[in-house]
N, CA and C atoms of all chains as a GROMACS GRO file, in nm:
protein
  582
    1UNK      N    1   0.084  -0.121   0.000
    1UNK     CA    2   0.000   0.000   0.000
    1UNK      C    3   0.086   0.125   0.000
    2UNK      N    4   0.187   0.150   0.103
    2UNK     CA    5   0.227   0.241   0.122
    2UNK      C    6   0.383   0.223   0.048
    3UNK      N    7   0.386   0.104  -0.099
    3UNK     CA    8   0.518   0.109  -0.157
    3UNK      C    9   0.452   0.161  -0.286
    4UNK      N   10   0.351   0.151  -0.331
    4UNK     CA   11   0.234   0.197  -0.432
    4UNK      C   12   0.231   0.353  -0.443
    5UNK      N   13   0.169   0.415  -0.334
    5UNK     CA   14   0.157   0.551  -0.258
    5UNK      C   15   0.279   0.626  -0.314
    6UNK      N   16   0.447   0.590  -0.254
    6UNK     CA   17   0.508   0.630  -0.257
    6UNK      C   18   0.586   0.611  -0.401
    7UNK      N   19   0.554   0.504  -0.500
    7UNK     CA   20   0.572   0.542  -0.644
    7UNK      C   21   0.515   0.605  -0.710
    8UNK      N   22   0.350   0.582  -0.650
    8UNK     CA   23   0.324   0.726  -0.772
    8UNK      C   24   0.369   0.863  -0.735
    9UNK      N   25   0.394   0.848  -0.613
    9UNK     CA   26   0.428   0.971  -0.540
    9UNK      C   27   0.572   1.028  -0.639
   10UNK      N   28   0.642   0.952  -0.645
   10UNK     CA   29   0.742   0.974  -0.712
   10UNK      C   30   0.780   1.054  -0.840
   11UNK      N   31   0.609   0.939  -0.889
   11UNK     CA   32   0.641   0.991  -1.046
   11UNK      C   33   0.587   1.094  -1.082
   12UNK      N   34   0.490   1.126  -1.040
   12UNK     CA   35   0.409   1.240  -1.023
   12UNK      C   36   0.501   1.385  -0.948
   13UNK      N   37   0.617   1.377  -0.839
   13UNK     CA   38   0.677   1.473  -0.820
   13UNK      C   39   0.816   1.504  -0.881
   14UNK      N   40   0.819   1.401  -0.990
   14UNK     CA   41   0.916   1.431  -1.090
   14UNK      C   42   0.857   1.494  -1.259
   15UNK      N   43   0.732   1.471  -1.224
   15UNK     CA   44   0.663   1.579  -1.328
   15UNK      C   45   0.662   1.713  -1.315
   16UNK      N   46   0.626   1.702  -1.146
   16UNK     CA   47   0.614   1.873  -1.097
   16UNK      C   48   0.792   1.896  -1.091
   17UNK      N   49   0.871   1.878  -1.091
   17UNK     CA   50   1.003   1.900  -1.089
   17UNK      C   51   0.993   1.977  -1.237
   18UNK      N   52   0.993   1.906  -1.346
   18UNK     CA   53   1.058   1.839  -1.472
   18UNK      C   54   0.988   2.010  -1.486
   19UNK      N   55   0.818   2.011  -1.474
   19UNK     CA   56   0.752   2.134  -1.530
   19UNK      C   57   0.820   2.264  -1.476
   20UNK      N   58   0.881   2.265  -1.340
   20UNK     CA   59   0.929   2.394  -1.297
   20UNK      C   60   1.030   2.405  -1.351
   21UNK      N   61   1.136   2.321  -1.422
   21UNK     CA   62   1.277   2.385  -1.486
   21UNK      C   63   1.235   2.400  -1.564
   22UNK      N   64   1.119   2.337  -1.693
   22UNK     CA   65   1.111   2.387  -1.787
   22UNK      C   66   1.073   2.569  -1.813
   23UNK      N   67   1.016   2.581  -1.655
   23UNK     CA   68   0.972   2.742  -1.667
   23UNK      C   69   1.055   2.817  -1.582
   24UNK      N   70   1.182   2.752  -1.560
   24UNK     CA   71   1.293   2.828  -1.469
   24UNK      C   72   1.348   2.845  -1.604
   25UNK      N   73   1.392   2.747  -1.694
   25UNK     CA   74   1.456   2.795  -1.832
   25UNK      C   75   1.423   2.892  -1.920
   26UNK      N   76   1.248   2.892  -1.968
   26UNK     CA   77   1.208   2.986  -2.041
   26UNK      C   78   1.184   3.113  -1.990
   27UNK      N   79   1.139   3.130  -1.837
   27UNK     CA   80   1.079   3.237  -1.792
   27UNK      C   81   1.103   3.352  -1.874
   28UNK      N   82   1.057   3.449  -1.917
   28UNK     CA   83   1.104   3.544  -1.956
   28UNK      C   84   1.137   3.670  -1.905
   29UNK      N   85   1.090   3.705  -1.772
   29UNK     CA   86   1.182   3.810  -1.638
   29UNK      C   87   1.216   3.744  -1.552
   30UNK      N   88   1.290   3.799  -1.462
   30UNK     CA   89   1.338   3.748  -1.350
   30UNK      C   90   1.274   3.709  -1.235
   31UNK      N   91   1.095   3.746  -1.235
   31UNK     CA   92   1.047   3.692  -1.125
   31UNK      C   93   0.995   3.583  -1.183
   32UNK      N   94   0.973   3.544  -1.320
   32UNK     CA   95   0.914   3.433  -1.325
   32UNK      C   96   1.035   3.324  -1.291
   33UNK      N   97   1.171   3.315  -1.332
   33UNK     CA   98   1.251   3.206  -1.268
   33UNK      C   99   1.234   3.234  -1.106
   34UNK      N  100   1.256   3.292  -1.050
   34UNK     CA  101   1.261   3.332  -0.906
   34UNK      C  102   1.107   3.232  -0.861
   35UNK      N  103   1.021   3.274  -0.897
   35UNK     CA  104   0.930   3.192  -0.860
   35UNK      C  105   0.930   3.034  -0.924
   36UNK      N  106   0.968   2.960  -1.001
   36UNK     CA  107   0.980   2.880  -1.091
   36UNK      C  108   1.107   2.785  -0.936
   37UNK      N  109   1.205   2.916  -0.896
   37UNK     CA  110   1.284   2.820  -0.826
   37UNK      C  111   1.212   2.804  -0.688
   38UNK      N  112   1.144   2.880  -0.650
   38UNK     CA  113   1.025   2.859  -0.538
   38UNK      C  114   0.932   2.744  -0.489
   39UNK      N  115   0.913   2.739  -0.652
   39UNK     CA  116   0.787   2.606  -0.655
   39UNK      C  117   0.913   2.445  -0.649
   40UNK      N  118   1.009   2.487  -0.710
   40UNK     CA  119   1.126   2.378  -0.720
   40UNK      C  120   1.179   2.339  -0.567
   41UNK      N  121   1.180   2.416  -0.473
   41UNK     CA  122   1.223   2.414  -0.374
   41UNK      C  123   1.087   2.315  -0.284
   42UNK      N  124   0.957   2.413  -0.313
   42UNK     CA  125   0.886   2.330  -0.256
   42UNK      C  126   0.805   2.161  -0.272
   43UNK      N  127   0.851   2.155  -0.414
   43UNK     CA  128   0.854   2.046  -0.511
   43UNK      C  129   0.939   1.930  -0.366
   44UNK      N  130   1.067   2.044  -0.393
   44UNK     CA  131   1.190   1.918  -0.320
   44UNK      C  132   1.111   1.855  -0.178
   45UNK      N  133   1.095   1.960  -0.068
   45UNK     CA  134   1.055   1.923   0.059
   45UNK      C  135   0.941   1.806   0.010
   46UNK      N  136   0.824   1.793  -0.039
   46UNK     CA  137   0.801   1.649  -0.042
   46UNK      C  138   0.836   1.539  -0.143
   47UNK      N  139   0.965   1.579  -0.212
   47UNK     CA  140   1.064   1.458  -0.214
   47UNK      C  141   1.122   1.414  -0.108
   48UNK      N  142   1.173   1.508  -0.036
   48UNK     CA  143   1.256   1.396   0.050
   48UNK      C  144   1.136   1.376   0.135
   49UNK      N  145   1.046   1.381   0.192
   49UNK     CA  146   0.943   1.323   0.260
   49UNK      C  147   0.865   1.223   0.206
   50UNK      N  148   0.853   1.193   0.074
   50UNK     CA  149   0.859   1.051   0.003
   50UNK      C  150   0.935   0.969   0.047
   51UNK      N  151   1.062   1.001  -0.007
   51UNK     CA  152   1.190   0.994   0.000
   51UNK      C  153   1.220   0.922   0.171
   52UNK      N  154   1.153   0.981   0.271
   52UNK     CA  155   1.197   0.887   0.421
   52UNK      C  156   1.061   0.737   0.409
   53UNK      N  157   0.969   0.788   0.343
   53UNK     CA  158   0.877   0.646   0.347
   53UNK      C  159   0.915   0.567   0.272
   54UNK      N  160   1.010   0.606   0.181
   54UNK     CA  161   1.036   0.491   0.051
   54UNK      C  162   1.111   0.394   0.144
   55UNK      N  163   1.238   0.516   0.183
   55UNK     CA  164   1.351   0.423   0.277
   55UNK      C  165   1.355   0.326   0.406
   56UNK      N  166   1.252   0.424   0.462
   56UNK     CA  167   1.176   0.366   0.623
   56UNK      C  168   1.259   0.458   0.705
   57UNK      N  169   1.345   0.553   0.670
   57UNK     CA  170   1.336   0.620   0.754
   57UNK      C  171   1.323   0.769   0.821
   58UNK      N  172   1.292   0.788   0.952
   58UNK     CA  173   1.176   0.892   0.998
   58UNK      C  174   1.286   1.002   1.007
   59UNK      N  175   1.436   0.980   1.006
   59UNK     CA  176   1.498   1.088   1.003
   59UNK      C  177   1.493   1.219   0.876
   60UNK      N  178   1.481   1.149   0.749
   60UNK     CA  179   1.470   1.235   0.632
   60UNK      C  180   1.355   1.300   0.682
   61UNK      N  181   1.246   1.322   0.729
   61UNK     CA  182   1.113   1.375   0.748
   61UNK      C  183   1.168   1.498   0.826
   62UNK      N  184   1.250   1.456   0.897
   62UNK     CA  185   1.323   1.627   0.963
   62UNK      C  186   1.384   1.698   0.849
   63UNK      N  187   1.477   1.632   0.749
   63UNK     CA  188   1.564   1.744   0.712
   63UNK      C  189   1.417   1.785   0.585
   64UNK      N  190   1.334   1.736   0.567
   64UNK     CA  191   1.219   1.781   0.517
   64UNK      C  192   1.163   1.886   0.531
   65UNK      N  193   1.174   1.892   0.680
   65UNK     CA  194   1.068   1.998   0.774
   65UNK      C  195   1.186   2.148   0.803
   66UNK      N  196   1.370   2.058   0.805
   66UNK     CA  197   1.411   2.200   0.792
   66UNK      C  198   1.424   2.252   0.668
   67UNK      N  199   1.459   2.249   0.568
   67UNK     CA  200   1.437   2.266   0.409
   67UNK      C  201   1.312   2.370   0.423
   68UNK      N  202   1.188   2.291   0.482
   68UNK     CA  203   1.048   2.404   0.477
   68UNK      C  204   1.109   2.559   0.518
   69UNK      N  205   1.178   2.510   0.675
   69UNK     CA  206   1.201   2.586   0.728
   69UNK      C  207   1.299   2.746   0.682
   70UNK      N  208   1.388   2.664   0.590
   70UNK     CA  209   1.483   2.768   0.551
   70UNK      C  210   1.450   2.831   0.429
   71UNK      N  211   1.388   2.728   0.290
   71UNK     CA  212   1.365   2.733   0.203
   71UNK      C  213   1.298   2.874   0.124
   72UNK      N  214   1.241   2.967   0.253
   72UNK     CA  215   1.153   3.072   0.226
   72UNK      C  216   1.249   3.153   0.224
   73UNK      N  217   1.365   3.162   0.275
   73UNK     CA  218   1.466   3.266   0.256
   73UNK      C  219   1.494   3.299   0.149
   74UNK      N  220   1.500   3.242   0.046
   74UNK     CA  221   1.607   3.221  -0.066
   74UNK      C  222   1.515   3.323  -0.139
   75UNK      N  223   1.424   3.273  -0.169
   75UNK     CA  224   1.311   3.356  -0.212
   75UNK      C  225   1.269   3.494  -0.194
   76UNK      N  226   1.297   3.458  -0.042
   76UNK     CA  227   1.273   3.648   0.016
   76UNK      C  228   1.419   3.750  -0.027
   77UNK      N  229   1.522   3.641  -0.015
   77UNK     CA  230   1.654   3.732  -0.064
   77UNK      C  231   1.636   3.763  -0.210
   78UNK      N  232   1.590   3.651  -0.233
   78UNK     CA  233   1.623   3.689  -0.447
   78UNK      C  234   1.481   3.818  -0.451
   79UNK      N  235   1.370   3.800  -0.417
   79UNK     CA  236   1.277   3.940  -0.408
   79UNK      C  237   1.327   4.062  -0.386
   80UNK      N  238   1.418   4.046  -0.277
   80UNK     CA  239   1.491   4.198  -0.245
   80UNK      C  240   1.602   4.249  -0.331
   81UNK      N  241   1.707   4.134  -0.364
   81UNK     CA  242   1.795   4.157  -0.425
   81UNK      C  243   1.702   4.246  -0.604
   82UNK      N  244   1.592   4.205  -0.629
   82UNK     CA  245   1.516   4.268  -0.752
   82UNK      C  246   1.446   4.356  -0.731
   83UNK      N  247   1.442   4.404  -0.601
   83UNK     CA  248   1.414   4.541  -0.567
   83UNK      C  249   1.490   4.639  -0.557
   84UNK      N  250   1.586   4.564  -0.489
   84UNK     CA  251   1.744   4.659  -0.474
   84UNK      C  252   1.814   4.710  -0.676
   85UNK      N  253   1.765   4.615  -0.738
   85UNK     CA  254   1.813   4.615  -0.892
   85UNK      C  255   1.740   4.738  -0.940
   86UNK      N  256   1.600   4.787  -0.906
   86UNK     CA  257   1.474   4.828  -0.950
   86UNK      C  258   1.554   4.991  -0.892
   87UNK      N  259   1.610   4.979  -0.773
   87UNK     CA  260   1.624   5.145  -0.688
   87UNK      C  261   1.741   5.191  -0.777
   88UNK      N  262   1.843   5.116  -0.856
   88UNK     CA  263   1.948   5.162  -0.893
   88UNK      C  264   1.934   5.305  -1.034
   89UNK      N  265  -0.401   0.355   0.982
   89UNK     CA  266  -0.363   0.495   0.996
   89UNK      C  267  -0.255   0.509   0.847
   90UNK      N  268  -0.207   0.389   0.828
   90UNK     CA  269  -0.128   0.399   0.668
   90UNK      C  270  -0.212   0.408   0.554
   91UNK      N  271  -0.321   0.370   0.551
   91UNK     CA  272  -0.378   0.405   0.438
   91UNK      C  273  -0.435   0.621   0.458
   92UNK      N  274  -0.454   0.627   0.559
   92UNK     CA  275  -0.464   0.796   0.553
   92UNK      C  276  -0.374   0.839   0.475
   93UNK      N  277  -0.210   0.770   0.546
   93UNK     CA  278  -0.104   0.814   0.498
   93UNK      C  279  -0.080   0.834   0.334
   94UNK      N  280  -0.119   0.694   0.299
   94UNK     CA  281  -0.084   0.687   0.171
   94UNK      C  282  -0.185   0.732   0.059
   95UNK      N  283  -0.317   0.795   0.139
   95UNK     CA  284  -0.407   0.871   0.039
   95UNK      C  285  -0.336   1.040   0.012
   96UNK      N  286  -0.303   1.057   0.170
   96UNK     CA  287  -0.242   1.204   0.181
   96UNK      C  288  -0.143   1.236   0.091
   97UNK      N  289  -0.059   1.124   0.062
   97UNK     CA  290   0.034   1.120  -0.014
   97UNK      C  291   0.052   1.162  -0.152
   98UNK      N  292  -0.056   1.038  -0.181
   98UNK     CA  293  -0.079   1.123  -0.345
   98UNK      C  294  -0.174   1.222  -0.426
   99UNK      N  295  -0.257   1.248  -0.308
   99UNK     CA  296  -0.311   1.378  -0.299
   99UNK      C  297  -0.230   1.486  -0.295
  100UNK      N  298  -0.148   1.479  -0.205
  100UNK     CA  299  -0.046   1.606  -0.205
  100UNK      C  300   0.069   1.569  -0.334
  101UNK      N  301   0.087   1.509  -0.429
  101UNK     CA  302   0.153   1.478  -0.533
  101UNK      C  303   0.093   1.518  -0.642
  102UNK      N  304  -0.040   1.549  -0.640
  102UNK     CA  305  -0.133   1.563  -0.756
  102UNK      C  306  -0.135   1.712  -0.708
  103UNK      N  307  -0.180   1.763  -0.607
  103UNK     CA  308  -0.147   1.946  -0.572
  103UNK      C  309  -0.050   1.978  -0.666
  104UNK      N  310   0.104   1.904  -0.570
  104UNK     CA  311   0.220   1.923  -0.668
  104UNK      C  312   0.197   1.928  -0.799
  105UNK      N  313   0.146   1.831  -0.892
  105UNK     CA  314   0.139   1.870  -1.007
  105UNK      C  315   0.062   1.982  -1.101
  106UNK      N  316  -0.052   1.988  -1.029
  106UNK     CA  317  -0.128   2.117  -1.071
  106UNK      C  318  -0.079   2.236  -1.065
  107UNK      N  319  -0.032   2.261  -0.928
  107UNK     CA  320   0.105   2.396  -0.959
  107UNK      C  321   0.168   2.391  -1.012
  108UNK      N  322   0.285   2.276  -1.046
  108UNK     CA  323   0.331   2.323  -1.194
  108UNK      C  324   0.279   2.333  -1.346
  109UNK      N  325   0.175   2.261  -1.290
  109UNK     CA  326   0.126   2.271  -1.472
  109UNK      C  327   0.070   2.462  -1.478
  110UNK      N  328   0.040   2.453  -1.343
  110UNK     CA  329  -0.011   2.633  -1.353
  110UNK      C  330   0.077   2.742  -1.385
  111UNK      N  331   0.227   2.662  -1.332
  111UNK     CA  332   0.329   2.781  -1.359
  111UNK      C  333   0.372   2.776  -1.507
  112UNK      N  334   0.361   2.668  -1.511
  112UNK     CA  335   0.392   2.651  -1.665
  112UNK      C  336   0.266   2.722  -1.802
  113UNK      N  337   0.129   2.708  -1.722
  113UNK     CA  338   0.083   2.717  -1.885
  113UNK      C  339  -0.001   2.859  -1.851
  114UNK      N  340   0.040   2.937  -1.750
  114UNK     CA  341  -0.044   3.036  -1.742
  114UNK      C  342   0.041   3.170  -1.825
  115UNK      N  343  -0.082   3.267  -1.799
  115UNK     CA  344   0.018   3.365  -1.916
  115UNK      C  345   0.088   3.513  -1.821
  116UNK      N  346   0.063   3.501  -1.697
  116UNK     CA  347   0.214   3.598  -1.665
  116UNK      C  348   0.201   3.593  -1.551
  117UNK      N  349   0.322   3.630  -1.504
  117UNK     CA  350   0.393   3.596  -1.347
  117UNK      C  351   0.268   3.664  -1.229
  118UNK      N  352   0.200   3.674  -1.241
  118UNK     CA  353   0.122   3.671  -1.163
  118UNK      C  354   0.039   3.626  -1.132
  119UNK      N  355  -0.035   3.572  -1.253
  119UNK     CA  356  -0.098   3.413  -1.216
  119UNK      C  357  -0.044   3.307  -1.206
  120UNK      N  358   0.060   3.295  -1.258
  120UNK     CA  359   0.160   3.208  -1.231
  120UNK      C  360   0.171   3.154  -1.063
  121UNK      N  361   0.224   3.301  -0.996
  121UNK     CA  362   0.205   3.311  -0.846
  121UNK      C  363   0.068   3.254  -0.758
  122UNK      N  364  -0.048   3.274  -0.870
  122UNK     CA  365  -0.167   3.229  -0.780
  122UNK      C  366  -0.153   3.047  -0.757
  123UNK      N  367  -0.126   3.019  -0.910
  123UNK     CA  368  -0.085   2.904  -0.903
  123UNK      C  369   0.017   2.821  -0.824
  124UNK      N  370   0.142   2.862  -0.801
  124UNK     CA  371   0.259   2.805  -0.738
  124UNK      C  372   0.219   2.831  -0.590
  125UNK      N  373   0.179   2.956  -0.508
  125UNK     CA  374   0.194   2.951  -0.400
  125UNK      C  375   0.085   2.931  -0.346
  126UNK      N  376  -0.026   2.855  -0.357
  126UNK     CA  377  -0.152   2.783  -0.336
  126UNK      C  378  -0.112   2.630  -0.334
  127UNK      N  379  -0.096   2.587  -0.420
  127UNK     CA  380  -0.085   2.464  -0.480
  127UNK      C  381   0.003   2.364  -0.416
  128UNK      N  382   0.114   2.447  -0.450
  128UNK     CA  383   0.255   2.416  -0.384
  128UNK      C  384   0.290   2.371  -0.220
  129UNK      N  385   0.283   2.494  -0.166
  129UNK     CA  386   0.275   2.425  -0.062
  129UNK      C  387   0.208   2.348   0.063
  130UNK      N  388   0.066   2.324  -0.013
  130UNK     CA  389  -0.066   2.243   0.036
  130UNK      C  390  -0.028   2.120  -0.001
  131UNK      N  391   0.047   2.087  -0.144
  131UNK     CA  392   0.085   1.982  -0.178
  131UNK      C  393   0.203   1.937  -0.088
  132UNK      N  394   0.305   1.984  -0.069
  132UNK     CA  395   0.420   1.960   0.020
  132UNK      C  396   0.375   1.943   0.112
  133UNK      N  397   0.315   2.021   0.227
  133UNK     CA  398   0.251   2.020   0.325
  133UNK      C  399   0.180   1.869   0.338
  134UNK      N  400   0.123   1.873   0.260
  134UNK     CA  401  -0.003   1.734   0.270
  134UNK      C  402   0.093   1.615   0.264
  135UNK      N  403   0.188   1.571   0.174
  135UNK     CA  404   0.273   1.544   0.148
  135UNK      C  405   0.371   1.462   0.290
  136UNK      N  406   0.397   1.592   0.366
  136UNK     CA  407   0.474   1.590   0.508
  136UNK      C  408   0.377   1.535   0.624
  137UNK      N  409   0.282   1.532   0.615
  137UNK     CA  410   0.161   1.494   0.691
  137UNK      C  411   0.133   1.385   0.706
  138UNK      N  412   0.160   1.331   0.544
  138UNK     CA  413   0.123   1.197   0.539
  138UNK      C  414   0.248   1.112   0.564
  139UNK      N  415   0.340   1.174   0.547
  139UNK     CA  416   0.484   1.085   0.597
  139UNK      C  417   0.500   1.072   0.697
  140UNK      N  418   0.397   1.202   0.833
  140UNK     CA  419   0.470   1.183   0.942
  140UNK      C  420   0.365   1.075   1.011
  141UNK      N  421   0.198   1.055   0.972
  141UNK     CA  422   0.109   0.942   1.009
  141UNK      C  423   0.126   0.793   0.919
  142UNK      N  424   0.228   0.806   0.839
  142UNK     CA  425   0.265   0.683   0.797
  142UNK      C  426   0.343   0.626   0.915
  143UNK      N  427   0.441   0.692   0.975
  143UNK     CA  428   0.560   0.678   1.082
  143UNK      C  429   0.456   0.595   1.199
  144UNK      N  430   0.346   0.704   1.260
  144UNK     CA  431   0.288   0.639   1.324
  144UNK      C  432   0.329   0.658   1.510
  145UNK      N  433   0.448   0.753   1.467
  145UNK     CA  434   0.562   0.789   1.592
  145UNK      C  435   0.452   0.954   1.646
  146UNK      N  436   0.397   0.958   1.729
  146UNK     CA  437   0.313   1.090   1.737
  146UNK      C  438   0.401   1.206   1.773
  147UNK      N  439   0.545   1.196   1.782
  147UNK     CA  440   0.591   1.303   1.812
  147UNK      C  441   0.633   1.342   1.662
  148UNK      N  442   0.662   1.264   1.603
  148UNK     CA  443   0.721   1.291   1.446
  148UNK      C  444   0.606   1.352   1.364
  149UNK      N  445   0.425   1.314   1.452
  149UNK     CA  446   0.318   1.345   1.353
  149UNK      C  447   0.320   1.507   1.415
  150UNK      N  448   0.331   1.552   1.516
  150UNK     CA  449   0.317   1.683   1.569
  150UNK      C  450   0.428   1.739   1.533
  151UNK      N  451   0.560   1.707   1.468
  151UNK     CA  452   0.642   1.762   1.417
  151UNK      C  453   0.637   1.837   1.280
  152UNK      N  454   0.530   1.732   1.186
  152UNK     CA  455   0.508   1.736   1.044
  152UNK      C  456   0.370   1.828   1.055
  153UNK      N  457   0.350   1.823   1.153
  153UNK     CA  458   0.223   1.911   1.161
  153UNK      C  459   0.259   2.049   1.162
  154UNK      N  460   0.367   2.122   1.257
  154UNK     CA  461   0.439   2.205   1.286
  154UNK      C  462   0.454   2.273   1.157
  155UNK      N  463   0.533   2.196   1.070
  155UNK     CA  464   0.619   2.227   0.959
  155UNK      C  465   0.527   2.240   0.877
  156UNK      N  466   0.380   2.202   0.844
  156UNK     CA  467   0.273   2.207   0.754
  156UNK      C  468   0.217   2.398   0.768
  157UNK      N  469   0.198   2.388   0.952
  157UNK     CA  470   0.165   2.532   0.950
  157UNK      C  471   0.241   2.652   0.909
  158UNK      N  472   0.369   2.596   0.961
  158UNK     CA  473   0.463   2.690   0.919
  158UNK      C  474   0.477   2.713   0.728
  159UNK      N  475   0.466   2.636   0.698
  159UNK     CA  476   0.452   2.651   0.527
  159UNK      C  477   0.349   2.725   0.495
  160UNK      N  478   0.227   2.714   0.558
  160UNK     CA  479   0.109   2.766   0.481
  160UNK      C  480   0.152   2.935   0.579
  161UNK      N  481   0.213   2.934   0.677
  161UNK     CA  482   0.239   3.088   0.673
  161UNK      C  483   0.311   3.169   0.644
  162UNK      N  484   0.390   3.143   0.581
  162UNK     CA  485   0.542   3.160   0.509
  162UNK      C  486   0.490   3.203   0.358
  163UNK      N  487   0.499   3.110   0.337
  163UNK     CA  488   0.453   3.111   0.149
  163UNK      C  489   0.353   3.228   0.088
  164UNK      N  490   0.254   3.304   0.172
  164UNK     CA  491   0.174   3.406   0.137
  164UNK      C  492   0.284   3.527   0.178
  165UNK      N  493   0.401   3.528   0.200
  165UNK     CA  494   0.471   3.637   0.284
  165UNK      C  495   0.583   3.686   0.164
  166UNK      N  496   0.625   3.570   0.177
  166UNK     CA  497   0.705   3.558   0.029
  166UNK      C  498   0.660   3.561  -0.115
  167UNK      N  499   0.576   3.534  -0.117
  167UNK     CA  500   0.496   3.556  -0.266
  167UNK      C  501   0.472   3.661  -0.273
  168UNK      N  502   0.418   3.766  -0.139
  168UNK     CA  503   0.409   3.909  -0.172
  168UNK      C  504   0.509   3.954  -0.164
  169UNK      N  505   0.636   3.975  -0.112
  169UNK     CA  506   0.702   4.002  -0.116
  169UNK      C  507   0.724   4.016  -0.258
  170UNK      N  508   0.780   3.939  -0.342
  170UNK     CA  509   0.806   3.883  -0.502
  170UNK      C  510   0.702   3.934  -0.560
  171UNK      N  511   0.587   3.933  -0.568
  171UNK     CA  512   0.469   4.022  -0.623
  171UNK      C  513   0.493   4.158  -0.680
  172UNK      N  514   0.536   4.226  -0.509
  172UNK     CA  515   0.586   4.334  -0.500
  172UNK      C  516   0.709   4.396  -0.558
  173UNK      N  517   0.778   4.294  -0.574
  173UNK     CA  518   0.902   4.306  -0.648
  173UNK      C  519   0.913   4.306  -0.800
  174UNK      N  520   0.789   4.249  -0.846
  174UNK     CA  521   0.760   4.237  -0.987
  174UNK      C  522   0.676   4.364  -1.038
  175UNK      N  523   0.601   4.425  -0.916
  175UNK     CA  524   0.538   4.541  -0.956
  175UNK      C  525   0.633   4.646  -0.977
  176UNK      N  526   0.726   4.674  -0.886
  176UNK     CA  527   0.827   4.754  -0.881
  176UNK      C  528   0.936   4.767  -0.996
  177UNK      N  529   0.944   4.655  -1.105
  177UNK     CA  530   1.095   4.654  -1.189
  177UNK      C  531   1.006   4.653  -1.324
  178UNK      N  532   0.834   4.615  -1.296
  178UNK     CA  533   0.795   4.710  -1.456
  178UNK      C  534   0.743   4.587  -1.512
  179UNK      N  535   0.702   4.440  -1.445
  179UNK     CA  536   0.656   4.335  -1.547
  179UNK      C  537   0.516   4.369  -1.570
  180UNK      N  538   0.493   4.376  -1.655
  180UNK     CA  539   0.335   4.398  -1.686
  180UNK      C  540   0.250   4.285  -1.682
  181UNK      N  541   0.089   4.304  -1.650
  181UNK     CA  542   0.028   4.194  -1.637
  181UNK      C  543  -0.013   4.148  -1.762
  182UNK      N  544  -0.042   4.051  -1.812
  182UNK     CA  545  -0.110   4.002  -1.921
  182UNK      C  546  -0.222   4.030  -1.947
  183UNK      N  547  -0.234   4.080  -2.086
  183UNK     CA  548  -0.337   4.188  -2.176
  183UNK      C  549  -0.460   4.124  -2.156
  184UNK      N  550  -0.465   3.983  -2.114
  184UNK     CA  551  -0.602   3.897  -2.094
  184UNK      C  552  -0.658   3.957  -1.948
  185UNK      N  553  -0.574   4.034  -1.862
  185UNK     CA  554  -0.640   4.046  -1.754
  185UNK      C  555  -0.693   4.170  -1.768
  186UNK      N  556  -0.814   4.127  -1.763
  186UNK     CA  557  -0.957   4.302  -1.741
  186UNK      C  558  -0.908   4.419  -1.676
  187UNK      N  559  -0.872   4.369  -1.588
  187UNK     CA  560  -0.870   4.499  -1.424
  187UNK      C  561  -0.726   4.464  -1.416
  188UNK      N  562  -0.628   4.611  -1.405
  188UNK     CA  563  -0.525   4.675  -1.401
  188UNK      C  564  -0.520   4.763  -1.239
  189UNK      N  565  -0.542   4.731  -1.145
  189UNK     CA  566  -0.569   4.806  -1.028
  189UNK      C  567  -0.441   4.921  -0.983
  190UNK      N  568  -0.314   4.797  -1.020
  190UNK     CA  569  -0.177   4.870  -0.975
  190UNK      C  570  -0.109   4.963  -1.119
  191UNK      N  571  -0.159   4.999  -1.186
  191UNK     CA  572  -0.121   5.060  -1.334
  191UNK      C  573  -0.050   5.137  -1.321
  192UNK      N  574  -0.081   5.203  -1.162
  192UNK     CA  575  -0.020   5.360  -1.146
  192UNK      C  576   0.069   5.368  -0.997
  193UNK      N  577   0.105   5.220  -0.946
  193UNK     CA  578   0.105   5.211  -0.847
  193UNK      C  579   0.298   5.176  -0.909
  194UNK      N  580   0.369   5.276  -0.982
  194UNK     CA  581   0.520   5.239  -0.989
  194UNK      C  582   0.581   5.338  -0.849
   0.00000   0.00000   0.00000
């Protein structure tokens, strides 16, 4: 049941992967990659939370939860850094 | 309690995919945004939820729970943020959208 779950899980979050580089590549301004790497980031956190049920183990589910945790930074820096571009 | 798990699972895999298909086939970074930061991390979220009631460990499920809220309050913070940042450097919205509210708002 839960080896089923976690393949489609798989294949299905290697679609949502596959679709966000394709629109990190084309984007045509800089917030559309910026967001493109956003959704990629959040793509990742439930890979590796697949990723601890595939394996069996409950430790990946943390570095899952810190990934959540940090993951919003990157985002908030690359926003500013294109604001800071915008004042020049 | 594993079958919750493993419905949550690919429920939150199919979220996942709808946000990207949204970022991908919509026509400008701002619906784009409605798409990715809705989608996205309800899918992850759901995702983490179901990994942590697959475990079955209740401190690991109040952990994944933690990290679910924290996503869904994060992600509206940062998207405006980036919103805002897109209003500011001049991307225009797509000619399909009716209502222009921020037109004048450089």
């Amino acid at each position: 049941m839960i080896e089923l779950a976690t393949d489609i899980a798989f294949g299905l979050l290697g679609i949502a992967m596959s679709l966000a580089v394709i629109r990190l590549v084309l984007g045509p301004t800089l917030a559309d990659r910026i967001l493109a790497l956003d959704l990629a980031n959040t793509v990742g956190i439930g890979l590796i939370a697949t990723f601890a049920l595939h394996v069996g183990q409950s430790l990946y589910v943390d570095v899952a939860i810190s990934l959540a945790l940090v993951g919003f930074v990157a985002t908030i820096s690359f926003a500013r850094y294109l604001l800071a571009q915008v004042k020049q | 309690m594993s079958y919750v798990g493993a419905i949550l699972i690919v429920v939150g895999a199919l979220f996942s995919v709808l946000g990207a298909l949204g970022v991908l086939r919509f026509p400008d970074v701002y619906t784009r945004m409605h798409a990715a930061s809705k989608a996205g991390p309800l899918g992850a979220g759901m995702i983490l939820v179901g990994a942590g009631l697959s475990t079955g460990d209740p401190l690991i499920i109040l952990r994944t729970l933690a990290g679910f809220v924290f996503l869904l309050l994060v992600s509206p913070v940062s998207t405006h943020l980036l919103a805002r940042a897109a209003v500011k450097s001049g991307v225009a919205p797509s000619s399909s959208t009716s209502i222009n509210e921020l037109r004048n708002s450089r």
